[in-house]
N, C-alpha and C positions, 0 to 999 in steps of 0.2 A: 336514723331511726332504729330504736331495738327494740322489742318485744316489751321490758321491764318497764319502759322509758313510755313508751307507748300507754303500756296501762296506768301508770301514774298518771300522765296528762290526764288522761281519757277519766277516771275516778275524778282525779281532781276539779272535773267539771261537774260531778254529780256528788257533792260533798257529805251529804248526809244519805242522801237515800241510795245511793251506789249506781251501779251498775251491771247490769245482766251475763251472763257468761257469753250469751248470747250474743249481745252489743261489741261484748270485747275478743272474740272471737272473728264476728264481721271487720271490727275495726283493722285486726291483725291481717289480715286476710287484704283488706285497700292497698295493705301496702307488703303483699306478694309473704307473708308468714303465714305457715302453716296452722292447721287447729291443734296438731297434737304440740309446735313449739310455742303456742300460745299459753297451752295447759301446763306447759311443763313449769316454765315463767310464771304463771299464777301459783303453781305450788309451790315454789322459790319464794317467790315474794309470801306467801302467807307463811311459808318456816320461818322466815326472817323476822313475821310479825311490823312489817310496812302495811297489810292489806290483811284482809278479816272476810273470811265468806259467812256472814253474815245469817242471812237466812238461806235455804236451798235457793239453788241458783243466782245467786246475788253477790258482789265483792263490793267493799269500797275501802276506804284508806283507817288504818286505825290513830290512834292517839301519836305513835313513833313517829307519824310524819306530820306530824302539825305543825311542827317549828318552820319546817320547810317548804309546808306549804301556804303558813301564813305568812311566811317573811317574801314566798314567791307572790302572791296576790298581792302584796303591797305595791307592785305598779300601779294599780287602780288607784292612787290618793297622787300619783303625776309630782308636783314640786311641790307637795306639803311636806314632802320627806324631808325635804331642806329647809334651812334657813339662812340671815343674811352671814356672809362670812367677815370676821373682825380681822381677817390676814394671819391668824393664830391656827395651830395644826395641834391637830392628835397624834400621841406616839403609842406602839404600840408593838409586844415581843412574840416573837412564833417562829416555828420552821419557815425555809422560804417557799413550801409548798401548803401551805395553811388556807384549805380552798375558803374558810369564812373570813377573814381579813381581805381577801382578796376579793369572795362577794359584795365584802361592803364598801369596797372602793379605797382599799390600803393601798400601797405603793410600796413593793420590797425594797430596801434600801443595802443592807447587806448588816453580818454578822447579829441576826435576828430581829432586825431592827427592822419594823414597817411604819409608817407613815399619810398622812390625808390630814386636806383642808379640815380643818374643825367648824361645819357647816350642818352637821346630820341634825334634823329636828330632835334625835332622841336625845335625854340626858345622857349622863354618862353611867347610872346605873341599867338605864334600859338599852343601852349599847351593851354593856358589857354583858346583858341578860342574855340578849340574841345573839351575841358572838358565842356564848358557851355554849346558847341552843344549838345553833349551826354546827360547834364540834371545836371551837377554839378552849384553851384555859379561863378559869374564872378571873383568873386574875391576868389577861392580858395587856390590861390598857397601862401602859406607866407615866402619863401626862395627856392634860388638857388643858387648851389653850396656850399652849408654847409655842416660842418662839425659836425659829431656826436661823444658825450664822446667815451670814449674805451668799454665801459660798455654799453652804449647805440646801440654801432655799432654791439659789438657783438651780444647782443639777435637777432637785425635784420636782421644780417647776416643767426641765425639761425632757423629763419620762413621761408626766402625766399630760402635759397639754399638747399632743399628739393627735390628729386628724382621724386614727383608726377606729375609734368610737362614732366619730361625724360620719365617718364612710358606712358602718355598721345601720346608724339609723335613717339614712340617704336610702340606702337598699331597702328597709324592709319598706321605706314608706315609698319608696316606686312600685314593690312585690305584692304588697298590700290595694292600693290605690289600681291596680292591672285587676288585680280580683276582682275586686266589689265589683268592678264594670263587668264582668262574664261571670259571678256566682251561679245568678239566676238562670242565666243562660244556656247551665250546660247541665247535662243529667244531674240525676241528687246525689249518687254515689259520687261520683266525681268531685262535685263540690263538697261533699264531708272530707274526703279525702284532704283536697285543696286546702281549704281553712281549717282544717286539725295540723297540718302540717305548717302552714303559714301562718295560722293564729300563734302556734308554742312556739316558734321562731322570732316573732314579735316579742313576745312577754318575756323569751331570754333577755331579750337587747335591753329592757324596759325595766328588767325587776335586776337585772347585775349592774344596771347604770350606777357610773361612781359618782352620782350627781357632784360631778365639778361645782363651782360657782362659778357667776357669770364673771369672773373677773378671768378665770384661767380659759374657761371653755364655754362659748355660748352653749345656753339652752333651747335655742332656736329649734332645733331639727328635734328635737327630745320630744317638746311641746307636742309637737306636729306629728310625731308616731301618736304620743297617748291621746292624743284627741281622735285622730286614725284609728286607732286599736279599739279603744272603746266604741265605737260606730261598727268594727269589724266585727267584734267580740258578739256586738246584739246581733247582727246578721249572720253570724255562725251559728248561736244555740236557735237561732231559730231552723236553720237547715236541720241541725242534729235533735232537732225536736222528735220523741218517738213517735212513730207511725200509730203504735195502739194507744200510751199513755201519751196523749196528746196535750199536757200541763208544760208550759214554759222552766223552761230550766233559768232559775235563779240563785244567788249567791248571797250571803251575807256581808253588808256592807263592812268595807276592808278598815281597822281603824290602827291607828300608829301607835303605838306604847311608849311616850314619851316621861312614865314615872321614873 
């Protein structure tokens, strides 16, 4: 957890109407940062122009990070993101450190070459929108629906169909499922803590999923976090509900861009 990271989450839960210097302050503070590295972080990030103090007293996120915070809220739509796979792959050219290829479930291959099942619900202009949102080239995708040698297919099959993903969503849905049982249980500070730190930890594993298909990698375990997550997610804004502005903290329903 960093200070920067921390107020992004923490905004990201109060999307339009922000958040308090105050809120974000105490939140900094659950997890042993000071006020003055809090402040400092909040005027970092509004130089940067990610976050906007708004009215006195007040921050929330400005337009800069929409792309990334609307591509991250897309765990809430679970396996609409996908659909069925024809055995045919997306290719696709970038440095091998291209963290949005690799958000959206590429596979580095080598000599700039990435790769993935051709499964994603979006077309292919609205892929290519989000990848340039994200920070890739506009024109990265160089085929769709292609086909790979036997020999080509196999090595890729065997990078990506890999158990460290299963083991990823085994954890949070033990770390998660341990909670909900002592939320209530234990002071309120405690549990905001808890579920800010274990709710953003879910939603990594959830929103960077390279939704395989079920032919490479079950969705089993995938399922079973977002059904988990969504049940966590109501139980945490209601912990972090403000003490004085006592109004349920809500989201706008998350929708996929598939033009």
């Amino acid at each position: 957890m960093k200070p920067a990271n921390i107020i992004h989450d923490l905004l990201r839960t109060y999307p339009s109407r922000g958040a308090s210097a105050r809120k974000i302050m105490r939140t900094g503070a659950m997890f042993s940062f000071s006020e003055n590295l809090m402040r400092v972080s909040l005027s970092r990030l509004a130089a940067k122009g990610t976050i906007e103090n708004f009215k006195r007293g007040y921050y929330r996120l400005t337009n800069a990070t929409d792309h990334l915070n609307d591509f991250v809220e897309e765990w809430r739509l679970g396996d609409a993101r996908r659909r069925d796979w024809s055995g045919n792959w997306v290719l696709a050219e970038g440095n091998s450190d291209t963290w949005a290829l690799n958000a959206c479930g590429f596979c580095y291959l080598n000599n700039q070459l990435w790769v993935r099942p051709d499964n994603l619900a979006r077309s292919t202009n609205a892929l290519l929108v989000l990848l340039k949102n994200l920070g890739a080239t506009s024109d990265c995708i160089i085929a769709t629906d292609a086909c790979l040698s036997v020999t080509r297919e196999k090595a890729v099959l065997e990078r990506i169909s890999g158990d460290a993903t299963q083991k990823k969503y085994v954890d949070a849905i033990t770390r998660l499922t341990e909670s909900l049982d002592r939320l209530h249980a234990i002071p309120r500070d405690a549990a905001q803590k808890e579920s800010f730190y274990l709710g953003g930890m879910a939603i990594q594993v959830l929103a960077l999923d390279p939704l395989m298909p079920e032919e490479i990698q079950s969705g089993e375990h995938r399922r079973s976090l977002w059904n988990l997550m969504l049940e966590y997610d109501r139980v945490g804004r209601e912990i972090w509900r403000d003490r004085v502005d006592d109004q349920p903290v809500t989201l706008p329903t998350a929708q996929l861009s598939t033009g």
